[in-house]
DRENDO-1510 file (C-alpha; in Angstrom, 1 decimal, always signed):
<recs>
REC; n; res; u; v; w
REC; 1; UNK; -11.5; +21.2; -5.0 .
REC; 2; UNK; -9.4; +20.1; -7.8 .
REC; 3; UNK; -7.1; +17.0; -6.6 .
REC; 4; UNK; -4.3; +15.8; -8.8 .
REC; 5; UNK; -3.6; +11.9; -8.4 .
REC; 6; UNK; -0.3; +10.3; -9.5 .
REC; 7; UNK; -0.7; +6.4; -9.9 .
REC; 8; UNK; -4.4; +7.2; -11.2 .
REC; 9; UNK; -3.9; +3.8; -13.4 .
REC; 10; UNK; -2.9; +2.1; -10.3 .
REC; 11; UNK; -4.6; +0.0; -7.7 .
REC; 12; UNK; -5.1; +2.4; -4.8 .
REC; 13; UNK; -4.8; +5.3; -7.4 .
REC; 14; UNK; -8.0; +3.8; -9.5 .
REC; 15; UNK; -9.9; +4.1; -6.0 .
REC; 16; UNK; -8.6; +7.5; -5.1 .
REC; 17; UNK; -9.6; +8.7; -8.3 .
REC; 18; UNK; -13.5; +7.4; -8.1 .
REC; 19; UNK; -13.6; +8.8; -4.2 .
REC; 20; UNK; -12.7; +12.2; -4.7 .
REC; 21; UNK; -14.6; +12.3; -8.0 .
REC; 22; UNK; -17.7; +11.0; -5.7 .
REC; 23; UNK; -16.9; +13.7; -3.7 .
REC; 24; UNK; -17.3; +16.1; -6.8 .
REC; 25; UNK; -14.2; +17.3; -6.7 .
REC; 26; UNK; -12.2; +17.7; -10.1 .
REC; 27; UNK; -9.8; +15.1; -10.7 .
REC; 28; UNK; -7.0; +15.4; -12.6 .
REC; 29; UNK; -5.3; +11.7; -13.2 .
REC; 30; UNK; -1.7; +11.4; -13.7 .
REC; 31; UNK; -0.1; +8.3; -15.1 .
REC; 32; UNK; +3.5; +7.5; -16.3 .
REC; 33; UNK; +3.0; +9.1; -20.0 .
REC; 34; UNK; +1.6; +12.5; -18.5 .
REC; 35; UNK; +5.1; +12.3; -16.2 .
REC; 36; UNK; +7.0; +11.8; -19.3 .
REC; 37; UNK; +5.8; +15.1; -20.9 .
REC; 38; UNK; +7.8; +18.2; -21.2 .
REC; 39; UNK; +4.1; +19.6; -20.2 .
REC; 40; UNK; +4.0; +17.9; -17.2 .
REC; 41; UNK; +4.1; +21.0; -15.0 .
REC; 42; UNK; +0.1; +22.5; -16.9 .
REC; 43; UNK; -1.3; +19.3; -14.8 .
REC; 44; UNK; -0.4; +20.8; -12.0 .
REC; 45; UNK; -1.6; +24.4; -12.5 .
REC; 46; UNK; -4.8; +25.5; -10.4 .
REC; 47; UNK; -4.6; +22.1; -8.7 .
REC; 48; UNK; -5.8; +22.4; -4.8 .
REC; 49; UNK; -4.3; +19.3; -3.5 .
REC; 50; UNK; -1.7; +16.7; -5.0 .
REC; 51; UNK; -2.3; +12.8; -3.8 .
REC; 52; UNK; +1.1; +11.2; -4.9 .
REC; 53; UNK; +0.1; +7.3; -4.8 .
REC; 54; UNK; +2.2; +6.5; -8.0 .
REC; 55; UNK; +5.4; +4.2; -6.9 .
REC; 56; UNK; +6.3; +0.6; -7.0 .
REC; 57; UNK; +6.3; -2.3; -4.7 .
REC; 58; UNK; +9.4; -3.9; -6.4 .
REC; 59; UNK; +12.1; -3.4; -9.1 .
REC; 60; UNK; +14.8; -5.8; -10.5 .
REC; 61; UNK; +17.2; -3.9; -8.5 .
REC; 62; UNK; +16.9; -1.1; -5.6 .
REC; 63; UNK; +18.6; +1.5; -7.6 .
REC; 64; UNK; +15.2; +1.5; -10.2 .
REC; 65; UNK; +13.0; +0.8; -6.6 .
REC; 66; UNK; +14.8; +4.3; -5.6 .
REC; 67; UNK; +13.8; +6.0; -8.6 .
REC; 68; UNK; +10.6; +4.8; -8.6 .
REC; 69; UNK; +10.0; +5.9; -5.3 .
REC; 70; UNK; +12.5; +8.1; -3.5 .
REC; 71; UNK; +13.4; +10.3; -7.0 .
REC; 72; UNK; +10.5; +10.1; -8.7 .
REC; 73; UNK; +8.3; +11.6; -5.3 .
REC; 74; UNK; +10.6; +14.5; -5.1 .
REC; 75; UNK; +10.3; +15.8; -8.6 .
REC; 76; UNK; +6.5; +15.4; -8.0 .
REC; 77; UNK; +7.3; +17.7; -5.0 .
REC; 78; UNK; +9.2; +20.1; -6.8 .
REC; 79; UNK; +6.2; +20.5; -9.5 .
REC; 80; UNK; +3.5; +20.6; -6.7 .
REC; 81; UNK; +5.8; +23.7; -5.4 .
REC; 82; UNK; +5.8; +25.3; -8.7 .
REC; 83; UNK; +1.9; +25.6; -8.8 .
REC; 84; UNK; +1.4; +26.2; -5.1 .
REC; 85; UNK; -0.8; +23.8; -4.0 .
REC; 86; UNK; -2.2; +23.6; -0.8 .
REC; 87; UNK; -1.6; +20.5; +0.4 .
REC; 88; UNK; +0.6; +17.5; -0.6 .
REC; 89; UNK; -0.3; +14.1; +0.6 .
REC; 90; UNK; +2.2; +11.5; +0.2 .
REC; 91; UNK; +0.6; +7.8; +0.0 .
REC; 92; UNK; +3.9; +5.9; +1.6 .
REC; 93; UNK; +3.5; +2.3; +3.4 .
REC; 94; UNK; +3.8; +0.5; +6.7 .
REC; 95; UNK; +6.8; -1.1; +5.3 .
REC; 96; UNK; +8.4; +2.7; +5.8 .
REC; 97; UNK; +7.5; +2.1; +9.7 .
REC; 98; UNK; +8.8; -1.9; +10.2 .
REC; 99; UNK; +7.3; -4.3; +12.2 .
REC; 100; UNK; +6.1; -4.2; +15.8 .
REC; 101; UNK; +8.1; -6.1; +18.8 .
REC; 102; UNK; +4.9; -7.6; +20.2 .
REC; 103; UNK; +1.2; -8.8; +19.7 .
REC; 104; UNK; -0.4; -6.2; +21.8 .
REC; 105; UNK; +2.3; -3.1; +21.3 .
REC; 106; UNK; +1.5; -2.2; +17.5 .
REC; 107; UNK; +4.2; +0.4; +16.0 .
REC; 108; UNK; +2.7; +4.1; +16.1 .
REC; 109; UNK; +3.8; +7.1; +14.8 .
REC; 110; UNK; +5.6; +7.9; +17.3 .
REC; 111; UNK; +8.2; +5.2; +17.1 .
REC; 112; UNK; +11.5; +5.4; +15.2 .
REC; 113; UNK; +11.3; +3.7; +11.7 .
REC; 114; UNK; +13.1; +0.8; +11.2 .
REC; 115; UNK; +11.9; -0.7; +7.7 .
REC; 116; UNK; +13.7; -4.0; +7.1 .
REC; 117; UNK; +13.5; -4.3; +3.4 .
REC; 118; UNK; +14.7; -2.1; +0.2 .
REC; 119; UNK; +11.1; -1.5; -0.7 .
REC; 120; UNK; +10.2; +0.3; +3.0 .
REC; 121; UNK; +14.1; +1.8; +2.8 .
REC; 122; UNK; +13.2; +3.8; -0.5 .
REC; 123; UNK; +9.2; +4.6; +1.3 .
REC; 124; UNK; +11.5; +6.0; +4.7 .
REC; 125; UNK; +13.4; +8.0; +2.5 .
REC; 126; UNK; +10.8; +9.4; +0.4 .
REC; 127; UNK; +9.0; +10.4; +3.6 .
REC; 128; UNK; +12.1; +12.1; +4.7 .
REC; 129; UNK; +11.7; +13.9; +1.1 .
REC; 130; UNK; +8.2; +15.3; +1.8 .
REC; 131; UNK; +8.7; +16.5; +5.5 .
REC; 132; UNK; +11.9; +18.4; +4.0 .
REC; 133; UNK; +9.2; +20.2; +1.9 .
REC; 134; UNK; +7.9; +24.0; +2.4 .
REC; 135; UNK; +4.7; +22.7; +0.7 .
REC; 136; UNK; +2.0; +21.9; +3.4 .
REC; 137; UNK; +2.0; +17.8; +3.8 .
REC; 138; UNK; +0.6; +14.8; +5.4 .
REC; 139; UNK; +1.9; +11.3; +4.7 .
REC; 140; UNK; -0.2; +8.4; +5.2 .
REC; 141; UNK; +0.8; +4.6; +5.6 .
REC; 142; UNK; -1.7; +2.1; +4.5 .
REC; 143; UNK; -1.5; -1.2; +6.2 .
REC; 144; UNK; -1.7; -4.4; +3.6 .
REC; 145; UNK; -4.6; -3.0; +1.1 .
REC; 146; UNK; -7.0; -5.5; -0.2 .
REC; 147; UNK; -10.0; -5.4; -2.3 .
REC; 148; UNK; -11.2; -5.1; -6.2 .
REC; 149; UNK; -8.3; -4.6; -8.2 .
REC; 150; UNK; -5.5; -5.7; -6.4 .
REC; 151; UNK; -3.2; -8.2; -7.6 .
REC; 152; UNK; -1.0; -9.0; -4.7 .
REC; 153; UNK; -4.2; -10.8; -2.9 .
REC; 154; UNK; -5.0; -12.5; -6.0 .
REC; 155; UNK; -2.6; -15.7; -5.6 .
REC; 156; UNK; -4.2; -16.5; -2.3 .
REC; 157; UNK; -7.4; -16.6; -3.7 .
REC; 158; UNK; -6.2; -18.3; -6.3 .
REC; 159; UNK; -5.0; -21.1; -4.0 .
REC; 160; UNK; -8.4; -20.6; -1.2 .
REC; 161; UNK; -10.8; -21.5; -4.3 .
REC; 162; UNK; -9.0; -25.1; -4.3 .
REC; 163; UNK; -9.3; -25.8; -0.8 .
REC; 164; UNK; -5.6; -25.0; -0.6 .
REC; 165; UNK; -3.6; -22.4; +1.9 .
REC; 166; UNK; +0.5; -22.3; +1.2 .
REC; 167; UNK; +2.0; -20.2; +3.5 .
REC; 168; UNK; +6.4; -19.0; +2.8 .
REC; 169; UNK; +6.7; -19.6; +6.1 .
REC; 170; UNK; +4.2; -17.0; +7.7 .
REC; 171; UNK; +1.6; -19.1; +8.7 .
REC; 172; UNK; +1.3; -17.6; +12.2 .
REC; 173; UNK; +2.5; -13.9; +10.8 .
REC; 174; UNK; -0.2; -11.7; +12.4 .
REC; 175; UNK; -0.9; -8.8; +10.1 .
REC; 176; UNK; -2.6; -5.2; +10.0 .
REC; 177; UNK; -4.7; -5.3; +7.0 .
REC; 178; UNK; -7.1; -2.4; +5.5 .
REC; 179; UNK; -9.6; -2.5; +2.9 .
REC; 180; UNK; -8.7; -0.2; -0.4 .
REC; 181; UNK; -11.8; +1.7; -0.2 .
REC; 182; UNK; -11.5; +2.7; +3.4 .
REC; 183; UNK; -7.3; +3.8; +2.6 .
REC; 184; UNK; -8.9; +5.7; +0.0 .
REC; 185; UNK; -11.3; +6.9; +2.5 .
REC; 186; UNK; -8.3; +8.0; +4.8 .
REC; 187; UNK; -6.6; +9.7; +1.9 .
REC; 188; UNK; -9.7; +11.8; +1.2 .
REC; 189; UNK; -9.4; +13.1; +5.3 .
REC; 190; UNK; -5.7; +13.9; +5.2 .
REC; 191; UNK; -6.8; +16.4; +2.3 .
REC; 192; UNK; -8.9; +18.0; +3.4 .
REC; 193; UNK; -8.8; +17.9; +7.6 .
REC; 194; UNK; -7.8; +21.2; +9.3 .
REC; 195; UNK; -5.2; +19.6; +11.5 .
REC; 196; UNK; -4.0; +16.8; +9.4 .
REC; 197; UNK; -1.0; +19.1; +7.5 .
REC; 198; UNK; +2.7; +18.2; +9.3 .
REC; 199; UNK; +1.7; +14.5; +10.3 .
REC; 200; UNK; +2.3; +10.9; +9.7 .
REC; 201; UNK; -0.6; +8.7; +9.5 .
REC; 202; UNK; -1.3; +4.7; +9.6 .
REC; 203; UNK; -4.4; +3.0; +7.8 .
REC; 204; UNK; -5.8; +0.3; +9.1 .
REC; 205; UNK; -8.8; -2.0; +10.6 .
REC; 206; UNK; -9.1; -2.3; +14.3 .
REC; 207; UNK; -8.2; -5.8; +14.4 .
REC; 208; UNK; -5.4; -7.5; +13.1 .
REC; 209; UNK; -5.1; -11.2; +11.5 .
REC; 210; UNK; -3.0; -14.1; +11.0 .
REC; 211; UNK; -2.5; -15.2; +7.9 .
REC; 212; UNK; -3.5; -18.8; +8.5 .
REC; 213; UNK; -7.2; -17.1; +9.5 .
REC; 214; UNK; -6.8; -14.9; +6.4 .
REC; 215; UNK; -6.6; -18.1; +3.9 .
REC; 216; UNK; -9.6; -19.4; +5.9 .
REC; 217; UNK; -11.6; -16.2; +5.7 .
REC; 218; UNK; -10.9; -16.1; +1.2 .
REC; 219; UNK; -11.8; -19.9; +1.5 .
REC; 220; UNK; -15.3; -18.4; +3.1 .
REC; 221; UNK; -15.4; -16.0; +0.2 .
REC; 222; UNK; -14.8; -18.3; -2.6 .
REC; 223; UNK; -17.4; -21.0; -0.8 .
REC; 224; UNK; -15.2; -23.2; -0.2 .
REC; 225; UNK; -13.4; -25.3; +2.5 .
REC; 226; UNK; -9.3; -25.8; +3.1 .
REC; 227; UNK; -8.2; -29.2; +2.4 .
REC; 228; UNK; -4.9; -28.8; +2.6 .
REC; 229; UNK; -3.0; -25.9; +5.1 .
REC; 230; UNK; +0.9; -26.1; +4.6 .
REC; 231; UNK; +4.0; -23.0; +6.1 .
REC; 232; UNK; +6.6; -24.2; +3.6 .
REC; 233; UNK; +10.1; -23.9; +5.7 .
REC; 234; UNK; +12.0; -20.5; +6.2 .
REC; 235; UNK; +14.6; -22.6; +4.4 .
REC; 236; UNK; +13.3; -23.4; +1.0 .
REC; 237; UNK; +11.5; -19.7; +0.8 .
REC; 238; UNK; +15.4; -18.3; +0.9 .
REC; 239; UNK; +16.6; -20.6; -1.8 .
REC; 240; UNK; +13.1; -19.7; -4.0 .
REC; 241; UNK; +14.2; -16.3; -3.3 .
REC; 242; UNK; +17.8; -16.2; -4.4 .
REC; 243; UNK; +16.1; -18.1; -7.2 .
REC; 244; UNK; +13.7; -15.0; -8.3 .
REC; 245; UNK; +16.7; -12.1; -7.5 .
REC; 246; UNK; +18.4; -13.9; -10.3 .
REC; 247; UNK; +15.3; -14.1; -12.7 .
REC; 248; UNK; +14.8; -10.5; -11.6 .
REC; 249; UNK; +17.7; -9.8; -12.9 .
REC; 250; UNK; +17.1; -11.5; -15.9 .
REC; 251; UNK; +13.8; -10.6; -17.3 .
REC; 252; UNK; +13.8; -7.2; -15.6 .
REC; 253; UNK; +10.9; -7.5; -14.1 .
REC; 254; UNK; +11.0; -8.8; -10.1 .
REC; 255; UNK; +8.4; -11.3; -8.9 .
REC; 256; UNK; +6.4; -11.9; -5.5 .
REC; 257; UNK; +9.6; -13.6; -4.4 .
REC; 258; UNK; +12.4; -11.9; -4.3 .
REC; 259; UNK; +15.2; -11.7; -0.9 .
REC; 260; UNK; +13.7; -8.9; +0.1 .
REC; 261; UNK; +10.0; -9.8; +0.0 .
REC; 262; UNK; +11.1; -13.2; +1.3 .
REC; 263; UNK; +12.9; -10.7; +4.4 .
REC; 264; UNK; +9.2; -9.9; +5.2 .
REC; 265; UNK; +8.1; -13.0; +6.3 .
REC; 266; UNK; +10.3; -13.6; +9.6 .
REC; 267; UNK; +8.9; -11.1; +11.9 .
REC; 268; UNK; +5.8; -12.3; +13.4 .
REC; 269; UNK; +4.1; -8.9; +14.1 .
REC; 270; UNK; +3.5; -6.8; +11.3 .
REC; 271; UNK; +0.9; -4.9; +13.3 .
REC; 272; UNK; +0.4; -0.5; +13.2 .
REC; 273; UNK; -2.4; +1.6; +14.8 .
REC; 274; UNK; -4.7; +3.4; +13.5 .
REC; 275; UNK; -5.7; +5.1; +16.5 .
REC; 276; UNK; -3.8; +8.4; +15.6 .
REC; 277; UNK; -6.1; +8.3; +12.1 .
REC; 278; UNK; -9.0; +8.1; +14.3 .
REC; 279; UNK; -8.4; +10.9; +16.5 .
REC; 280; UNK; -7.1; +13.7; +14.7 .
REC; 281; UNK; -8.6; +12.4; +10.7 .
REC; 282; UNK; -11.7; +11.1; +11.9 .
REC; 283; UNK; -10.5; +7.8; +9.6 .
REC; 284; UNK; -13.1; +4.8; +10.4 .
REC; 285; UNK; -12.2; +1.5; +9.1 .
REC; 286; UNK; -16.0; +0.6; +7.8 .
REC; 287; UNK; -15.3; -2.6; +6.1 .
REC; 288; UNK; -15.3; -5.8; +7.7 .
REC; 289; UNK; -12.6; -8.5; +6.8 .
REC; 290; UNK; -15.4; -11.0; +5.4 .
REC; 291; UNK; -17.4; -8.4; +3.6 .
REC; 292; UNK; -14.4; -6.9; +1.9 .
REC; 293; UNK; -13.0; -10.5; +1.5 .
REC; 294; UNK; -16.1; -11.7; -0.2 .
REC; 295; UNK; -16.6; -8.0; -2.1 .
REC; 296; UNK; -12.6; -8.7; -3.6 .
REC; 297; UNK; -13.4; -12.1; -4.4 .
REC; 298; UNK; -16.7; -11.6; -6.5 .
REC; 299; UNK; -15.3; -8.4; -8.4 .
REC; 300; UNK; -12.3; -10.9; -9.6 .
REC; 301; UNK; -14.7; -13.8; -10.4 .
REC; 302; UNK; -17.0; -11.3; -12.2 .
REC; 303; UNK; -14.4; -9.5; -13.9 .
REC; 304; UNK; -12.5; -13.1; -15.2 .
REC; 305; UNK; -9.4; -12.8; -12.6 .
REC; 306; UNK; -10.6; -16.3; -11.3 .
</recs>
């Protein structure tokens, strides 16, 4: 099978590109130069399946998030088209979906989005992109992905190595959470199961966490204990954050904090199941928070994030 991969450079796109090529499949990486080539379209010819990872998280503003993710996905739509793929499989987010009401009522597919920030807003939208399709898709939405090679993880561990956990204020935030080589695991089955084509799909562990048992769990990792456990007030995280839409703004580039991101700390239950996965993918979430935990912190140590 020969899979092309936008985002190959990326975090999750690094992964899908080693999976499938474990597989044996041919993989044909496609990073930002390749899309800015008036030869974009040859990388697509012959190709079997498309795996469209490539997006961003955050922008300075949500017109370059949208082009990033809304417009970018449907010209990589319109080329898959042109070469007659197979199968298109759109890696969107859990932030497309929203939170869940409740502790024990986790949002499915089933449920009518309601994404709360820009980020899941321009993931919603691209989704609506891909279903609109006549190319044969499946969308997938990875929980929070951890592991080797992520850099959104990287300041808590950053912080766990000192003994120290600062929460903006969602200490008691329960989260669904997936390890990166189990997504990329998930990807691998919505490309190639029979009855995967036409359907949404969540990744994610069985069990959720909060992040106050999260911190303690990379303290664990690092071998270390917290000394000092602190939720910073709602307040103070939504003057920081009116603080970094301005320096956004400014240097062009948007950090952690930002409104938006700050808008995802106030609902307490970012939970999704996987059950759906389970059942029609055969997805199995193999990797166990304190194995993948320790895994994530060793590869940074090793590799000179830490």
């Amino acid at each position: 099978m020969i899979v092309a991969i936008t985002g190959a450079n990326g975090f999750i796109g690094q992964h899908l590109c080693e999976r499938f090529g474990d597989r044996g499949d041919v993989v044909r990486p496609i990073v930002r130069c390749d899309l800015e080539s008036p030869s974009i379209g040859d990388r697509f010819e012959g190709v079997d399946v498309v795996v469209h990872a490539a997006g961003a998280t955050r922008a300075p503003t949500r017109a370059l998030l949208r082009a990033s993710n809304v417009d970018l996905t449907k010209r990589i739509i319109d080329l898959a088209r042109q070469a007659n793929v197979a199968r298109f499989v759109f890696v969107s987010s859990q932030a497309a979906a929203g939170p869940a009401s409740f502790l024990d009522a986790p949002v499915t597919e089933e449920m009518s989005p309601a994404p709360i920030d820009a980020y899941g807003r321009s993931k919603l939208d691209a989704e609506q992109a891909v279903r609109a399709s006549d190319t044969p898709w499946v969308i997938v939405r990875p929980a929070a992905v951890y592991g080797p090679r992520d850099r959104d993880f990287l300041a808590m561990f950053r912080l766990a190595r000192w003994g120290l956990a600062v929460h903006p204020a969602n200490r008691e935030q329960w989260i669904s959470i997936a390890h990166v080589r189990d997504v990329a695991d998930g990807v691998v089955s919505a490309a190639t199961a029979q009855n995967g084509v036409g359907g949404t799909f969540f990744l994610a562990n069985d069990v959720p966490v909060q992040w106050a048992d999260l911190f303690r769990a990379a303290a664990r990792a690092a071998r270390r204990s917290l000394f000092v456990d602190v939720d910073l007030p709602g307040w103070l995280i939504s003057a920081g954050a009116a603080g970094g839409d301005v320096l956004a703004r400014v240097a062009g580039s948007a950090g952690l904090l930002t409104s938006d991101k700050a808008a995802l700390t106030k609902p307490r239950f970012w939970l999704c199941s996987n059950e759906r996965a389970k059942r029609e993918l055969g997805f199995v979430p193999r990797i166990g928070l304190d194995d993948g935990l320790t895994e994530t912190h060793d590869w940074y140590r090793t590799h000179g994030w830490l």
